[in-house]
C-alpha positions as MATLAB code, in Angstrom:
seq = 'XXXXXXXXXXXXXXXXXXXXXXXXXXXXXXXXXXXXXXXXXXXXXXXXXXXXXXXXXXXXXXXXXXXXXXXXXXXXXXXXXXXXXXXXXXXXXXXXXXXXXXXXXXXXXXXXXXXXXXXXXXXXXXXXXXXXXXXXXXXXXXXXXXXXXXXXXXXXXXXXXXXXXXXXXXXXXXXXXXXXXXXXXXXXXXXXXXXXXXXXXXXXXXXXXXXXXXXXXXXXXXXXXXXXXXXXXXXXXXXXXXXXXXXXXX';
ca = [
      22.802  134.764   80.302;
      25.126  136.921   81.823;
      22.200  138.941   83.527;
      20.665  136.338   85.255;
      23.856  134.701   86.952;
      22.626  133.260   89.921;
      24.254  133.957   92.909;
      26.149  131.271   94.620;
      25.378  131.150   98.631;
      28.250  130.881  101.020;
      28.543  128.022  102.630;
      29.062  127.224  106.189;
      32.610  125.747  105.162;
      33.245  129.570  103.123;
      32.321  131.841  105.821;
      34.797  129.783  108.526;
      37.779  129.749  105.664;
      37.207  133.974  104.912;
      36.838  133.906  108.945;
      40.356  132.326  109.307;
      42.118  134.328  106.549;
      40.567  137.475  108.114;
      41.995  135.891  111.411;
      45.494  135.937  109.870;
      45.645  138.886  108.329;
      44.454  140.609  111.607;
      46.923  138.810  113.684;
      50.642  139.125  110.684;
      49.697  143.266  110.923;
      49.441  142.671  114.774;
      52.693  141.254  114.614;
      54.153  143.731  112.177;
      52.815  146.691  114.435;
      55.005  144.812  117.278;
      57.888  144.377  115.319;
      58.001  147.743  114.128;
      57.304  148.955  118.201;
      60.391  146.710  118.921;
      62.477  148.643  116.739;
      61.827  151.580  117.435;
      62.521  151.160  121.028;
      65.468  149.346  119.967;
      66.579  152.218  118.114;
      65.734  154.635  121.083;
      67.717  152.770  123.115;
      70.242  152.516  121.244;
      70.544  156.341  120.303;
      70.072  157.317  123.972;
      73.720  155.107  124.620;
      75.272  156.930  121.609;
      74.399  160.213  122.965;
      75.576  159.642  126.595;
      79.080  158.462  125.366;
      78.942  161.318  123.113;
      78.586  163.592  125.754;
      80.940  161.841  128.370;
      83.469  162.269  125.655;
      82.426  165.807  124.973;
      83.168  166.449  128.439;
      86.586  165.014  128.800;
      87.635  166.624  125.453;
      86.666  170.133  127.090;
      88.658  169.422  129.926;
      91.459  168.330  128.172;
      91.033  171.206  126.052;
      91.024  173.527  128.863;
      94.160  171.595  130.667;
      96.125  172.817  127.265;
      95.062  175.548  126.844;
      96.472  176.886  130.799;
      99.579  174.814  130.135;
     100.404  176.879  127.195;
      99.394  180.453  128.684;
     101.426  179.329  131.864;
     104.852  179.022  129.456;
     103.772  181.945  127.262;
     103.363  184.288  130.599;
     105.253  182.588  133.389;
     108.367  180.944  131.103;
     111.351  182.856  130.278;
     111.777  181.807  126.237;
     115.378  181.432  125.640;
     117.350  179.001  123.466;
     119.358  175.373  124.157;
     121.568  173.589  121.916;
     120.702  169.753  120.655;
     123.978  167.717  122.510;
     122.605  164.677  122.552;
     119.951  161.965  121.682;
     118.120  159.702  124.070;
     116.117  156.207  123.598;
     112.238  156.019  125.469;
     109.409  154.144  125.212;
     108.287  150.132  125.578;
     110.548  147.270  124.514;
     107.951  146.979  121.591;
     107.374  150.447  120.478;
     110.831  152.641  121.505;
     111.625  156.011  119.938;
     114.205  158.555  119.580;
     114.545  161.964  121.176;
     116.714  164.716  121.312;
     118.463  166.047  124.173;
     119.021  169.867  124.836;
     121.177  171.608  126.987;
     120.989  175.123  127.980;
     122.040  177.877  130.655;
     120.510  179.922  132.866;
     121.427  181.698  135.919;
     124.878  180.661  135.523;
     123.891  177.074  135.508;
     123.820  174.507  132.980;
     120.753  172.330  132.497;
     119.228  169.710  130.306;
     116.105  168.063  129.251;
     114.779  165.154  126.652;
     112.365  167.080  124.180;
     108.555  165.195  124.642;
     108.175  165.086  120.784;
     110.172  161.444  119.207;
     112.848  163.092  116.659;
     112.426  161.914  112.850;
     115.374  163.295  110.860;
     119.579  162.595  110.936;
     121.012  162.849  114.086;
     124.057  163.973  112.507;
     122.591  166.769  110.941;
     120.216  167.548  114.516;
     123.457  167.600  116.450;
     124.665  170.911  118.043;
     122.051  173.320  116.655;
     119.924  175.663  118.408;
     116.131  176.062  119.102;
     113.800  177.744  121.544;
     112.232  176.761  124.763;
     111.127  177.821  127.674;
     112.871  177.732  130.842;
     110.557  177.916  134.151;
     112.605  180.932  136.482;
     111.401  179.700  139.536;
     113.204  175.748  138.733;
     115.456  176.638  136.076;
     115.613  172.510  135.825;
     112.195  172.598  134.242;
     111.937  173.026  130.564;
     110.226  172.266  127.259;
     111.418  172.917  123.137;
     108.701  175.569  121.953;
     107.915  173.745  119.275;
     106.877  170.747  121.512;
     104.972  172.656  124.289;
     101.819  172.281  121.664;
     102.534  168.315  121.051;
     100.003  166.610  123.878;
      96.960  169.550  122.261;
      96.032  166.265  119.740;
      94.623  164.440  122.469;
      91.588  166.380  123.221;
      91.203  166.249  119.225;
      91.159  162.330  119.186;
      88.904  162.761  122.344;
      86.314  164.835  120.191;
      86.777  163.092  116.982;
      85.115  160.133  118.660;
      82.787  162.171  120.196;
      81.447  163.430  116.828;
      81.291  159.993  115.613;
      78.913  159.003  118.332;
      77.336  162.130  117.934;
      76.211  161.358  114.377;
      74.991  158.142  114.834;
      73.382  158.818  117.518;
      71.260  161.370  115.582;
      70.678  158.997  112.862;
      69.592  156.595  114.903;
      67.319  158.954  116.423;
      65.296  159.160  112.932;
      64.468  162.398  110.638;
      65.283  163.309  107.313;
      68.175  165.338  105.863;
      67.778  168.835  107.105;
      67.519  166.863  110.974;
      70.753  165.260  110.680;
      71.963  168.784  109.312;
      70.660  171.096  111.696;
      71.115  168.886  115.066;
      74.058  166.952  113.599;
      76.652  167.694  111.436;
      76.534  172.105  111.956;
      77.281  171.458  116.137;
      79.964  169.122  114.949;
      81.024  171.939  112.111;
      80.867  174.770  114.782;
      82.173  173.024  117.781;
      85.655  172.502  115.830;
      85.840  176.261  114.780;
      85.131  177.105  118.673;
      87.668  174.683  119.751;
      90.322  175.781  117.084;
      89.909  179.673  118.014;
      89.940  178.442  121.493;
      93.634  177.723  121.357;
      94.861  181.095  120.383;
      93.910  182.153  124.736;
      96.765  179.829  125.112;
      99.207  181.664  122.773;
      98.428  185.730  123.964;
     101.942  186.601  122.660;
     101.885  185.331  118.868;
      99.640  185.486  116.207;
      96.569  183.481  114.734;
      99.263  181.554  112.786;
     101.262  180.209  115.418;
      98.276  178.200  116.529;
      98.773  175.830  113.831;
     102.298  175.743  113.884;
     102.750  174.707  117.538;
      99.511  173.135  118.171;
      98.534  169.912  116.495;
      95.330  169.556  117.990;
      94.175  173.107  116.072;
      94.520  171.701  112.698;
      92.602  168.600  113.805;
      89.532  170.701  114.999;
      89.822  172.323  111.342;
      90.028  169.124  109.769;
      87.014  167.492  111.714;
      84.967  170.670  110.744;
      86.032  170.589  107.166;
      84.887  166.476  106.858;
      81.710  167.513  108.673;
      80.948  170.538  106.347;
      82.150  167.805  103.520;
      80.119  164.762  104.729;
      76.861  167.067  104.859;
      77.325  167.961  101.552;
      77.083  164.684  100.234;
      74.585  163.051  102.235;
      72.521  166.371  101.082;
      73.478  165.283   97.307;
      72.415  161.652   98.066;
      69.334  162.278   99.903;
      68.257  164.757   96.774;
      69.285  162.100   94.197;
      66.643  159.918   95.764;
      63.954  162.211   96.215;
      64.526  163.046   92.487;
      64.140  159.134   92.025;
      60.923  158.723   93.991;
      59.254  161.336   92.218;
];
């Protein structure tokens, strides 16, 4: 019986019902096409904004950078270094946020100066009182001075500058699609190498001390290190998650 099934004729009724689902299905991947157009430019967009403020911010943090950098070659070269004694404390800031600092005194020329330290003191006071430190004394306005330790203090803001930078950096690139060894090559390594450049950077402002005086008076040098380290860090794990995946898939 099977071999002489007759076969059924469409009807008029058929062919316009298969003619509407065709309709359908033509016109939900027309709409899926324009969705998926949408996004895309949505995500353009949207990357190209991330990239501008990463660069805007990428400029400022250079020329911050820079501004430190002079700052400290101007007291390394054009400072006499020469020690003051802590004689007092002094209270700055805003009503809502205040701070202590310490207050140095110090002679030169046969004068005697003084100036608040730029860095807000953490410790006793009692203990702070009357001992000495190093700063540097400007020759040509003996008035003007700064605690060595604190010349360094205002090299975290070009960090902070870059930091966010980076951050808008990376999404940014993600947004701007690719797999794994995109976001590595044209992502994280500039981030990685831009904080090593910036680190080394700050040793022109420090031509009479070592590599290791970079870190100890400039705060801003181990934030470049640590913003390369969590780059070098966060590659390796996005590589580890993107391979689990793959592993998955297959």
């Amino acid at each position: 019986m099977g071999k002489f099934r007759k076969k059924i004729a469409p009807t008029a009724e058929g062919l316009q019902r298969a003619r509407e689902q065709e309709r359908l299905r033509a016109e939900s991947k027309s709409l899926c096409a324009e969705e998926d157009v949408s996004k895309h430019k949505d995500r353009r967009i949207a990357a190209i904004v991330f990239f501008a403020a990463a660069a805007l911010l990428f400029a400022v943090s250079v020329a911050f950078t820079g501004i430190t950098i002079a700052r400290m070659r101007s007291y390394e070269l054009d400072f006499v270094r020469t020690t003051g004694t802590v004689t007092d404390d002094r209270i700055i800031g805003s009503p809502g946020k205040k701070f202590i600092v310490l207050v140095f005194t110090y002679s030169y020329g046969g004068a005697e100066y003084s100036f608040a330290d730029n860095v807000p003191f953490q410790g006793l006071l009692s203990e702070a009182m009357n001992t000495e430190t190093e700063i540097y004394v400007n020759p040509k306005k003996p008035a003007e001075a700064v605690r060595v330790s604190s010349s360094g203090a205002f090299s975290i803001i070009p960090t902070v500058i870059f930091a966010i930078s980076a951050f808008s950096f990376m999404i940014a690139v993600c947004l701007s699609g690719g797999g794994y060894r995109r976001r590595a090559l044209l992502g994280y390594l500039p981030v990685f190498a831009a904080g090593i450049v910036f680190m080394l950077l700050f040793w022109l402002g420090l031509p009479n001390d070592g590599f290791g005086a970079v870190f100890s008076r400039m705060g801003g040098a181990t934030g470049y290190l640590s913003l390369s380290v969590l780059a070098a860090v966060a590659a390796a794990i996005d590589g580890a998650i993107t391979l689990r995946f793959r592993k998955k898939r297959i």
